[in-house]
C-alpha atoms as a printed R data frame, in Angstrom:
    type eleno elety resid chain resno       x       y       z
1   ATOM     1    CA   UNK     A     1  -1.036  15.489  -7.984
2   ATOM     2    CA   UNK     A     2  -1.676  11.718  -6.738
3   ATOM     3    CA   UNK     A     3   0.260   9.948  -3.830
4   ATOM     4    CA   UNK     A     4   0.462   6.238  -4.583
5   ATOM     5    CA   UNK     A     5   2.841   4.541  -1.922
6   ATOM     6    CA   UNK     A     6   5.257   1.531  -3.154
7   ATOM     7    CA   UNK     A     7   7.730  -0.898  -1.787
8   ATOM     8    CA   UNK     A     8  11.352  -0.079  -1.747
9   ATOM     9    CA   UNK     A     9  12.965  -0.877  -4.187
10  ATOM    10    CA   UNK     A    10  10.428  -2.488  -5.987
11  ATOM    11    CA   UNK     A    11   9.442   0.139  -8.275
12  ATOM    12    CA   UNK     A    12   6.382  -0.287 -10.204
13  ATOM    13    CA   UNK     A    13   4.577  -3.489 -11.998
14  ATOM    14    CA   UNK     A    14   3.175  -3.273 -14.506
15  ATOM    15    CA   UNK     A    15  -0.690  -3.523 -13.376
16  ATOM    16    CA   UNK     A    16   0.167  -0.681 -10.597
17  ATOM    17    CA   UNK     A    17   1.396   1.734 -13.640
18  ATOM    18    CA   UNK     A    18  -1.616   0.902 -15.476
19  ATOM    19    CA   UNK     A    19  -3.773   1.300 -12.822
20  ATOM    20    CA   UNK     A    20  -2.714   4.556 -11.903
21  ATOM    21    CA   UNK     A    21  -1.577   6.128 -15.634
22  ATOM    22    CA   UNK     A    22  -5.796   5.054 -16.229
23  ATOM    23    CA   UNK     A    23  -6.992   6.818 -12.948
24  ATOM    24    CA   UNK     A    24  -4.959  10.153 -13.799
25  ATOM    25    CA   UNK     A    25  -5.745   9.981 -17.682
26  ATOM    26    CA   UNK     A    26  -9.729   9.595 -16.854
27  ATOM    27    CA   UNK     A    27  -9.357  12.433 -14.334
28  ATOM    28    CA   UNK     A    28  -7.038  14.760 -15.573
29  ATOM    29    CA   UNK     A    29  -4.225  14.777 -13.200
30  ATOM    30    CA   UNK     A    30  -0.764  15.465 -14.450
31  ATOM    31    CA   UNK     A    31   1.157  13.384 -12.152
32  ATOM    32    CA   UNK     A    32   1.697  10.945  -9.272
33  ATOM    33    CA   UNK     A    33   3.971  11.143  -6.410
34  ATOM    34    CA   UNK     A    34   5.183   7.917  -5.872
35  ATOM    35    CA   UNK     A    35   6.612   7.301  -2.471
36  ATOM    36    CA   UNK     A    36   8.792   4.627  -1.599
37  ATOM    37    CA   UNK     A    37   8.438   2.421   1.654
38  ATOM    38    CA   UNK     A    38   9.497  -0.354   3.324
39  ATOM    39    CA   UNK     A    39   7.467  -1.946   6.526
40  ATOM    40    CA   UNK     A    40   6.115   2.124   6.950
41  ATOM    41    CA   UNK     A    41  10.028   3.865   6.605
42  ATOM    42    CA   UNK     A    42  10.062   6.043   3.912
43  ATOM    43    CA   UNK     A    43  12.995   5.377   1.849
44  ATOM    44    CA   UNK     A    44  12.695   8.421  -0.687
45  ATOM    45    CA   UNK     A    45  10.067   9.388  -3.569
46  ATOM    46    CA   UNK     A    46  10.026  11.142  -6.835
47  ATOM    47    CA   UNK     A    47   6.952  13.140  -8.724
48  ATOM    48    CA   UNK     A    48   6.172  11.470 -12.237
49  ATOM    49    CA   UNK     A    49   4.480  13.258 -15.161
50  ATOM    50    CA   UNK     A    50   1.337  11.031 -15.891
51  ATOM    51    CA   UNK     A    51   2.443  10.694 -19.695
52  ATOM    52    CA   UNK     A    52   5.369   8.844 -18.480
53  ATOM    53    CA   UNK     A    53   4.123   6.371 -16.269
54  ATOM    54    CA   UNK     A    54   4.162   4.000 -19.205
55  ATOM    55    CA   UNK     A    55   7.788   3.784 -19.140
56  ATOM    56    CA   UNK     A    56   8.140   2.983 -15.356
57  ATOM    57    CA   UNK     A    57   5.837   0.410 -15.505
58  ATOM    58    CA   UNK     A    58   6.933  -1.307 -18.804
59  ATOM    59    CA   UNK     A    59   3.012  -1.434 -20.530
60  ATOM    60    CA   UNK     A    60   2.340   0.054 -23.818
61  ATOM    61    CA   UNK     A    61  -0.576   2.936 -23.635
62  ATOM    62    CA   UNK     A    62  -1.309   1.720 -27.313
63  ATOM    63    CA   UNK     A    63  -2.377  -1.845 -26.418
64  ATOM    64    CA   UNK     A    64  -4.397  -0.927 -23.219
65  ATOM    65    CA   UNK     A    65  -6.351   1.369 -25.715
66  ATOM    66    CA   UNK     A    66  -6.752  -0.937 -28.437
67  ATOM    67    CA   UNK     A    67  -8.333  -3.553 -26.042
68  ATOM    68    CA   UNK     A    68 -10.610  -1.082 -24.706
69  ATOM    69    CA   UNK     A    69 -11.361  -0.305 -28.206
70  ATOM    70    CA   UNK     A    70 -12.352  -3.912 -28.901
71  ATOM    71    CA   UNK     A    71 -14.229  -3.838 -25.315
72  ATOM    72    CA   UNK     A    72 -16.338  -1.089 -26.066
73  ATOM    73    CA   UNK     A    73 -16.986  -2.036 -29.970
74  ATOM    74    CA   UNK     A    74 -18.036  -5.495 -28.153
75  ATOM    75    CA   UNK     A    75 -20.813  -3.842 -25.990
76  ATOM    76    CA   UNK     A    76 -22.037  -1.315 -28.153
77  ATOM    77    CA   UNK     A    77 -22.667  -4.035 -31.105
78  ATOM    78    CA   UNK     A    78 -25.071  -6.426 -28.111
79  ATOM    79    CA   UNK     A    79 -26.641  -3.522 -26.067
80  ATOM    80    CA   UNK     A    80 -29.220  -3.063 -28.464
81  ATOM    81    CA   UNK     A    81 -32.330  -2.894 -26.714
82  ATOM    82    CA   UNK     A    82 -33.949   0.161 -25.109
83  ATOM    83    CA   UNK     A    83 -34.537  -0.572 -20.986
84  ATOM    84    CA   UNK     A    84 -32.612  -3.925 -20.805
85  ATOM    85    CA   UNK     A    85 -29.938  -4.524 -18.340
86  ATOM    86    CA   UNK     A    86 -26.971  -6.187 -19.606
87  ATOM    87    CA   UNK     A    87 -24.523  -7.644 -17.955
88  ATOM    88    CA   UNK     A    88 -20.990  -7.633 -18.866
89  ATOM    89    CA   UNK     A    89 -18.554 -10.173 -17.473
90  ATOM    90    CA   UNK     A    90 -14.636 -11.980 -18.383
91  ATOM    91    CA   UNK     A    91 -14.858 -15.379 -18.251
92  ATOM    92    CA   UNK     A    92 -11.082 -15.949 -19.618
93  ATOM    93    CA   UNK     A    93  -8.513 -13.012 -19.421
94  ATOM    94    CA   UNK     A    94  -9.807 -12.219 -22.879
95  ATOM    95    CA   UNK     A    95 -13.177 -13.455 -23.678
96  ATOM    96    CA   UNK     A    96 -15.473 -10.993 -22.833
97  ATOM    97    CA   UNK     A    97 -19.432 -11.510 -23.001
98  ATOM    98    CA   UNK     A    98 -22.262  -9.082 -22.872
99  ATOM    99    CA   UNK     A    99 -25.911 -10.927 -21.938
100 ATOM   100    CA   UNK     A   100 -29.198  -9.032 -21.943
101 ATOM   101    CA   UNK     A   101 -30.857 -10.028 -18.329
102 ATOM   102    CA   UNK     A   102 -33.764 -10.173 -20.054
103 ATOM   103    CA   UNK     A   103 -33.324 -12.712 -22.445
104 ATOM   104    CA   UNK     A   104 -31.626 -14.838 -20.203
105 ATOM   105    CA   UNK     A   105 -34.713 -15.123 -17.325
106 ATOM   106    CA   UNK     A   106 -32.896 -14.515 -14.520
């Protein structure tokens, strides 16, 4: 199980819930104790199941895998060259570029 602390009353954005349904996904942990605070009081807390972090934090799993679909298709398609270093940056929140160091002189 996972502690993640939150603000009373608050519940959970969106990007919080992501964050922490990708953590527990990538390393197997079932679910999150989430424990509600306000300036360092602890107002109460409640033990969700990692599958349903998705619905407290209003994000679809589907999309978040789709894009990292399209992410990964996107470097595996440019990192073609044995020994390069590539880098991989966002320039927009969805244009994503992979460069080979090499090429570029740097």
């Amino acid at each position: 199980m996972k502690y993640k602390s939150e603000l009373g009353g608050l519940g959970l954005d969106p990007t919080t819930a992501v964050d922490m349904w990708l953590d527990n996904i990538l390393l197997g942990i079932p679910k999150v104790c989430i424990v509600e605070n306000c300036h360092g009081t602890v107002l109460g807390s409640h033990v969700v199941e990692t599958d349903d972090l998705p619905g407290h934090g209003s994000f679809d799993p589907e999309h978040i895998l789709n894009e990292s679909e399209l992410v990964l298709q996107n470097v595996f398609n440019r990192v073609t060259e044995v020994g390069h270093t590539y880098w991989l940056y966002r320039r927009k929140a969805f244009t994503i570029r992979v460069n080979d160091v090499m090429r570029l002189g740097i």
